[in-house]
C-alpha positions in Angstrom: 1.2 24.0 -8.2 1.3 22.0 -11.4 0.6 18.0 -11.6 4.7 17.7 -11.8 5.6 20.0 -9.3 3.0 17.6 -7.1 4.2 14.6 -8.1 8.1 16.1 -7.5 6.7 17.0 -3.7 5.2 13.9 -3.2 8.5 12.1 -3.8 10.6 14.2 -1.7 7.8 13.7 1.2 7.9 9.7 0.6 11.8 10.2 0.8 11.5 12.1 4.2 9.3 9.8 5.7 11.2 6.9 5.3 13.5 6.6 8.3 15.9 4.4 6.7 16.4 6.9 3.6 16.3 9.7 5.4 19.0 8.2 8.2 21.6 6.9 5.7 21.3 10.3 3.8 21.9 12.2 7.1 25.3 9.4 7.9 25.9 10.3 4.0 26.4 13.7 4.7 28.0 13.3 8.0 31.2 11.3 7.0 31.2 13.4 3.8 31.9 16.2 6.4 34.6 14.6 8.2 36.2 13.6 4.7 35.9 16.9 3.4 37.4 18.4 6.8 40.7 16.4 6.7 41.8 15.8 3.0 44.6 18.2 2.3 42.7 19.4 -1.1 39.8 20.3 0.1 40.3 21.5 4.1 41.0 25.4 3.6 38.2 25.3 1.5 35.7 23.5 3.7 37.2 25.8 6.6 36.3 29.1 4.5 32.9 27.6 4.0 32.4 26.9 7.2 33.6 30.1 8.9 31.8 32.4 6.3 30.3 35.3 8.1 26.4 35.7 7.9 24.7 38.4 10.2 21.4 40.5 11.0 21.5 44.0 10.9 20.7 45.8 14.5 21.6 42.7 16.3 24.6 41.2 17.8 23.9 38.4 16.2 26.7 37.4 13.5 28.0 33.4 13.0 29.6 31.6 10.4 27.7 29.0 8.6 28.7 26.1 10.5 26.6 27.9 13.8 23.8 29.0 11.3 23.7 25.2 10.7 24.0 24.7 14.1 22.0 27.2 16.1 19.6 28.6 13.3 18.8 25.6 10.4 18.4 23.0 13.3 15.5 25.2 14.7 13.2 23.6 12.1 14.4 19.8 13.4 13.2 21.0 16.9 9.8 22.4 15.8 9.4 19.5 14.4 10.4 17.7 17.7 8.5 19.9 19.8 5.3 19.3 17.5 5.6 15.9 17.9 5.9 16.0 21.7 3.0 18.1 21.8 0.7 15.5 19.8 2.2 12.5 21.7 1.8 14.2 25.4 -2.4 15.2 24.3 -3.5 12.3 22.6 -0.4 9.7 21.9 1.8 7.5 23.5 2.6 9.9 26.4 -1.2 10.5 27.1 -1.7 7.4 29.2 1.1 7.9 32.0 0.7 4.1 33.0 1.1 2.6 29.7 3.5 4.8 29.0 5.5 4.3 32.4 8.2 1.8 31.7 9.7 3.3 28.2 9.4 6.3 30.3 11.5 5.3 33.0 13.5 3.5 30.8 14.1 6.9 28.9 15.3 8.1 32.6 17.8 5.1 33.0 19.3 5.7 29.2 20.1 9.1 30.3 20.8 8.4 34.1 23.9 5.5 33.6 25.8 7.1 30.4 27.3 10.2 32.5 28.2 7.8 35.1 30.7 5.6 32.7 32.4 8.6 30.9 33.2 10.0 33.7 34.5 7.2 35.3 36.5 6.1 32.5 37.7 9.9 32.4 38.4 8.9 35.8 40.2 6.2 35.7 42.6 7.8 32.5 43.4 10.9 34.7 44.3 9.1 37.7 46.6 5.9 35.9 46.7 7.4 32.5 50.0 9.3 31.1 50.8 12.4 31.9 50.3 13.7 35.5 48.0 12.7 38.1 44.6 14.6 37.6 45.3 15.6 34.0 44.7 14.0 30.6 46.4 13.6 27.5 44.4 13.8 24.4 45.6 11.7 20.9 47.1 15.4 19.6 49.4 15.6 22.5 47.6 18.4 24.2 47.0 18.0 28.1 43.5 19.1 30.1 42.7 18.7 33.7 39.9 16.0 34.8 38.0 19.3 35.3 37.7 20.6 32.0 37.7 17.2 30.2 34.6 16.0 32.7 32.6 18.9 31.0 31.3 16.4 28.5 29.3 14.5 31.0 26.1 15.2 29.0 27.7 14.3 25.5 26.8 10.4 25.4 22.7 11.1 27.2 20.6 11.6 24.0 19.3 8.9 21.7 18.7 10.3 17.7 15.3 9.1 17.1 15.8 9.1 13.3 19.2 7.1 13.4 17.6 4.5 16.2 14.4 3.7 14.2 16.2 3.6 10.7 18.3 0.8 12.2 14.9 -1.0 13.2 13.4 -0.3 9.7 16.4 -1.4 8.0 17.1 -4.5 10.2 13.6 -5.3 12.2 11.1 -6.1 9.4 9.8 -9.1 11.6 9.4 -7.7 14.8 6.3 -6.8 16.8 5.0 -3.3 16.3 4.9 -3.0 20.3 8.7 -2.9 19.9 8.9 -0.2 17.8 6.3 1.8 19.9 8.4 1.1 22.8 11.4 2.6 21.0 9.3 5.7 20.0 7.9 6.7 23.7 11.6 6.1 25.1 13.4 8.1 22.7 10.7 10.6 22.3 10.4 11.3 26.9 15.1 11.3 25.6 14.5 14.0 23.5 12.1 15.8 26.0 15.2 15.3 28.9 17.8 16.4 26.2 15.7 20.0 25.7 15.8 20.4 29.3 19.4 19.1 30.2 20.7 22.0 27.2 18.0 24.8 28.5 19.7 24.2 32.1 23.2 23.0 32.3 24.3 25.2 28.5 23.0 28.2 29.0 24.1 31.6 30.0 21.2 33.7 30.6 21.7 37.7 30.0 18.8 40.4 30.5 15.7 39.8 31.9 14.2 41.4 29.4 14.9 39.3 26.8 12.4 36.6 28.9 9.6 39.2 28.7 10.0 39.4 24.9 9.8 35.2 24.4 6.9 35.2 26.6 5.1 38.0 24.3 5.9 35.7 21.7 4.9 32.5 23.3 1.7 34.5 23.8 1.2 35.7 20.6 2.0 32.0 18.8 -0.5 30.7 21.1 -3.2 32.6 19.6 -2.0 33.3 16.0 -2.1 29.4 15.5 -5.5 28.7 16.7 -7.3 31.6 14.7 -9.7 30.2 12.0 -7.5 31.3 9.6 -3.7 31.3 10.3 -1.8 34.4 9.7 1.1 32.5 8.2 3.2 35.8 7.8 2.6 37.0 11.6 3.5 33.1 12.5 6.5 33.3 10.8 7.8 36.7 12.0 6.9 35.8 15.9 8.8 32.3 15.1 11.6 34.2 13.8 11.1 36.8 16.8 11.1 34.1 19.3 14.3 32.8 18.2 15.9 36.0 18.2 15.1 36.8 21.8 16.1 33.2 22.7 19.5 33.9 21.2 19.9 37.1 23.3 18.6 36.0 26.4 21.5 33.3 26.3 19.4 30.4 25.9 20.2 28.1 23.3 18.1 29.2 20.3 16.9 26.3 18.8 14.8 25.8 21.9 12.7 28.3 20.2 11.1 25.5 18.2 10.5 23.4 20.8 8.7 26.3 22.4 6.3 27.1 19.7 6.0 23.5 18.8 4.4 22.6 22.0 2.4 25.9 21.8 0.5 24.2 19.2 -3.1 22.7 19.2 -2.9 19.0 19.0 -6.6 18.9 18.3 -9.0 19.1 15.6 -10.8 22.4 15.4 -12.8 24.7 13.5 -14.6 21.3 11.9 -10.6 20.2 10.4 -10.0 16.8 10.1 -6.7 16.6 12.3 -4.7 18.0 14.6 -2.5 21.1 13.3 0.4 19.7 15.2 0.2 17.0 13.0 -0.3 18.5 10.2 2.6 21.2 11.0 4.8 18.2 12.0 4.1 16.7 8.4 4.7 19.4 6.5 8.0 20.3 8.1 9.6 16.7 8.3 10.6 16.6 4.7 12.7 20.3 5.6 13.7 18.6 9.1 14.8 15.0 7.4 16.7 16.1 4.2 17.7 20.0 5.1 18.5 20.8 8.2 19.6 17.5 10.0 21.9 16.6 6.8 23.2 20.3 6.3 24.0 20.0 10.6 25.4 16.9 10.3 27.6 18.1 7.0 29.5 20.8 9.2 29.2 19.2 12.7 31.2 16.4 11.8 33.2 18.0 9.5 36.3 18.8 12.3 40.1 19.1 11.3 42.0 16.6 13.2 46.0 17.5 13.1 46.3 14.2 11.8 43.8 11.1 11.6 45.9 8.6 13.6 45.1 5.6 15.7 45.8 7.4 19.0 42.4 8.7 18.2 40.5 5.5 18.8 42.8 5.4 22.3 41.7 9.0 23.6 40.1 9.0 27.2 37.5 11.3 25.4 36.7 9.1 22.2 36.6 6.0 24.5 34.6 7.8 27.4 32.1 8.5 24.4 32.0 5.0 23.1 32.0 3.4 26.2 29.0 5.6 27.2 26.9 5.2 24.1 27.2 1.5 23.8 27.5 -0.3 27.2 25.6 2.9 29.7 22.6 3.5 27.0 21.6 -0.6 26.8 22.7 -1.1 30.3 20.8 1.9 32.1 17.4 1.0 30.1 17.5 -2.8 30.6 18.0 -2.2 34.9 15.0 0.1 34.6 12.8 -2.2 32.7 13.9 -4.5 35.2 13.5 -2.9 38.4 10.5 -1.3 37.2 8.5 -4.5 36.0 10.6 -7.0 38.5 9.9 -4.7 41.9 7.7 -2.0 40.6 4.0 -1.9 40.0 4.7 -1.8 36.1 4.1 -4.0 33.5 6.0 -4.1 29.6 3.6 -4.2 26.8 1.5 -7.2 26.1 3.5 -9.9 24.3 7.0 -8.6 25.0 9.2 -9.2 27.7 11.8 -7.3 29.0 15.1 -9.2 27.5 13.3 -8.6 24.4 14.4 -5.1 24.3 17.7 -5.5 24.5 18.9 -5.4 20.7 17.0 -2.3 21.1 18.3 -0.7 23.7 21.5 -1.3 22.0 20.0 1.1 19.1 19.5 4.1 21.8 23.2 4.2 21.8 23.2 5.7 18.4 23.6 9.2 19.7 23.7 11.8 16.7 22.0 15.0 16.2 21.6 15.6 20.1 25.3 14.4 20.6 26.6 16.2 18.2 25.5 19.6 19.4 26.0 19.0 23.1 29.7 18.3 21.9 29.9 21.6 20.3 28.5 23.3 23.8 30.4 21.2 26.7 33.7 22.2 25.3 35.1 25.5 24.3 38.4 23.6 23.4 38.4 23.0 19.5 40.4 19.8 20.0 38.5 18.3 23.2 35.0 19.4 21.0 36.6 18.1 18.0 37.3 14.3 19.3 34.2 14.5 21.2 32.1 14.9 18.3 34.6 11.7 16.5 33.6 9.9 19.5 30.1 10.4 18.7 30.4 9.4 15.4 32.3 6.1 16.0 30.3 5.3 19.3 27.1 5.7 17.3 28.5 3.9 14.2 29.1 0.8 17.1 25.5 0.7 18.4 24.6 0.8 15.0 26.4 -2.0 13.8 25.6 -4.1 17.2 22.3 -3.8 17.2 22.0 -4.3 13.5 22.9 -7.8 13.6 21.0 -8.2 16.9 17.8 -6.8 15.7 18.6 -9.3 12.3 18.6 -12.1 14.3 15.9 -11.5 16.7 13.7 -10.2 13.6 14.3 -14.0 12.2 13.6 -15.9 15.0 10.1 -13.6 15.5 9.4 -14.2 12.1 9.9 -18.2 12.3 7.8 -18.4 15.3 5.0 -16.3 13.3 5.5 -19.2 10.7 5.0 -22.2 13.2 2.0 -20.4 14.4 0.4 -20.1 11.8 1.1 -23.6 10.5 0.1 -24.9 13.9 -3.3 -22.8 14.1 -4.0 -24.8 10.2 -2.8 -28.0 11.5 -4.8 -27.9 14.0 -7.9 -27.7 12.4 -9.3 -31.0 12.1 -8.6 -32.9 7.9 -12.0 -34.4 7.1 -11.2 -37.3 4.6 -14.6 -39.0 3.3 -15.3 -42.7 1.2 -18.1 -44.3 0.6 -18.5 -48.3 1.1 -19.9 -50.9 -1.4 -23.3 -50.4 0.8 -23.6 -47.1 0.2 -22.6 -46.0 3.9 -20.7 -42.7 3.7 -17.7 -42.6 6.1 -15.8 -39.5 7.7 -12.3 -39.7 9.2 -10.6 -37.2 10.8 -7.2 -36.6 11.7 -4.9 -34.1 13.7 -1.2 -33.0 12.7 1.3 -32.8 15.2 4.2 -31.5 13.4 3.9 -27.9 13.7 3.2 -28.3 17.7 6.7 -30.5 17.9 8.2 -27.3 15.9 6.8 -24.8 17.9 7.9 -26.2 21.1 11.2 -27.0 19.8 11.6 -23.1 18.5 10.3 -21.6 21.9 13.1 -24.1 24.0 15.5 -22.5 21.4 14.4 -19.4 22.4 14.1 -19.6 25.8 18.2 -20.5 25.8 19.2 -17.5 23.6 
């Protein structure tokens, strides 16, 4: 590789790791899918595009490129998930189950609450909504039973982790780093629940065979990746295996990097310097960031609504969603931290307390990648799938916007209080001031500001009322 074609990599890796560049290039891409989907020039084509047939000789697998996107490029964005989890469950934040307990928990209550309020607001729509009892009426017209529509239950559980901590990069510069950490174990144990809720509840499994074959691979992973020297092409052909017995025993293939991911060694060996979880991880986040998750959210979002109306934002679906993402998300982490630290044996981290969460808890309502493709499995309907994934969208684009200005204001009033501190530790320090009389006697005064300790109290009362 040449000095350029280095320096070219570097960039593209400096781009990836930045959560706020890589987040507004995934949104970028998103709503340039939606556009793209609905303008009258450009919705055959995006259609064609997005239905062109790609397959694998001798299987039965054959999808257009919008389930490629979907069930085979988003692989590499759960590899890199499941390689994360891997390194955080051996030696990071999910190493130390009590330090860990309360985002934990809290990850549990975010997921818990959400289902609860979408189908209740489903609820409430099919019961004293129009059309007839039991039944709802979606903004094209069309009619499903509370049944069918209840389906989505498990659209509004999952937190993106990419879109959540871009918002804190982009509007939390001044907050403690214990906030951020708090964010990362919750949505990271979200992430761990959303694997699990998708292998169980969206799912159909087929031949048991199929099981023995991603157990041979799970197998085979396992030791390929802790040789001395990695066989990169076996790797690749038992990941590429492993997905392709995932997709024929019914399970949702993209689990397939999760799999492998946590099949990983999280610790140094064979005298390296780090863990090749975390080097795999690294690697692969520039392919996750600004390939897969942009490409997924290009043709996930890009549905073809009969017509973009307001009776969208009035659907019982779209404001199921919303409600879900932005009141059940904050809501069912806040009563956690609360019961947890209030009645529980558990503690939040040193320095923070629990109402200080709540602009981020707000965040965890931003509910993309996850959302997105739960969307595409709960409903079979194009239309119900189609304003479920708008719901996402707009529900995520609230939390976002909320929690934003939240995080703003909560980011200046840390960083003011950092300010009086450090003012009051130099004020504090006593000011030596010497003269010397006509007799030659050398005199030393001292004195002791009190500004800074009349801000600081003033600052904490303020914050003590907000």
């Amino acid at each position: 590789m040449s000095n350029r074609q280095r320096g070219v990599w570097a960039s593209i890796r400096k781009v990836a790791a930045s959560d706020r560049i890589s987040g507004l290039i995934m949104l970028g891409f998103a709503l340039l899918g939606l556009v793209l989907a609905n303008l009258p020039a450009t919705y055959h084509w995006f259609e064609e595009l997005s239905h062109f047939r790609l397959g694998i000789p001798g299987t039965n697998i054959d999808m257009g490129l919008g389930h490629w996107a979907q069930d085979g490029l988003l692989t590499i964005f759960f590899l890199v998930v499941g390689l994360e989890l891997r390194q955080e469950l051996t030696t990071g934040s999910l190493s130390n189950v009590r330090a860990a307990a309360v985002p934990m928990l809290c990850a549990v209550g975010g997921m818990l609450v959400p289902p609860v309020l979408f189908v209740a607001v489903i609820s409430l729509f099919s019961n004293f909504g129009a059309g007839d009892p039991g039944s709802l009426i979606i903004a094209n017209g069309s009619m499903f039973s509370f049944a069918e529509t209840a389906h989505g239950w498990a659209i509004p559980t999952a937190t993106d982790i990419a879109f959540s901590l871009a918002v804190l990069a982009l509007f939390a510069k001044a907050l403690p780093g214990s906030i951020r950490a708090f964010l990362m174990t919750l949505a990271t144990v979200d992430d761990l629940l959303a694997i699990i809720l998708i292998a169980v509840f969206f799912s159909s499994l087929n031949a048991w065979y199929w099981f023995v074959g991603i157990a041979i691979c799970a197998v085979a992973w396992y030791f390929l990746v802790r040789m001395k020297k990695v066989p990169w092409f076996g790797v690749a052909v038992i990941g590429i295996l492993a997905w392709v017995m995932m997709y024929e025993a019914g399970v949702h293939p993209t689990l397939a990097g999760v799999l492998v991911g946590l099949l990983t060694p999280a610790r140094a060996m064979h005298g390296e310097r780090s863990p090749r979880a975390e080097r795999y991880a690294d690697k692969l986040q520039p392919f996750s960031a600004l390939l897969a998750l942009p490409i997924f959210a290009f043709f996930a979002t890009g549905v073809h609504f009969d017509s973009i109306t307001p009776m969208l934002l009035v659907s019982p679906v779209v404001i199921a969603i919303i409600v879900a993402l932005f009141v059940g998300k904050p809501l069912g982490i806040m009563a956690t931290a609360w019961l947890s630290t209030h009645i529980g044996p558990f503690a939040m981290p040193k320095g923070l307390r629990v109402r200080d969460m709540f602009p981020a808890s707000i965040a965890c309502g931003i509910g993309f990648t996850v959302s997105f493709l739960i969307a595409s499995l709960a409903y079979a309907n194009a239309e119900l799938s189609a304003e479920a994934r708008f719901g996402v969208l707009l529900g995520s684009l609230v939390a976002a916007a909320v929690s934003a200005v939240l995080l703003s204001r909560q980011s200046a009033r840390f960083a003011r209080m950092d300010s009086v501190e450090e003012r009051l530790a130099a004020m504090e320090r006593p000011l030596e001031a010497t003269r010397t009389l006509r007799d030659g006697t050398v005199v030393v005064s001292q004195t002791m500001g009190r500004d800074a300790e009349q801000d600081l109290a003033q600052l904490k009362e303020e914050d003590s009322r907000s």
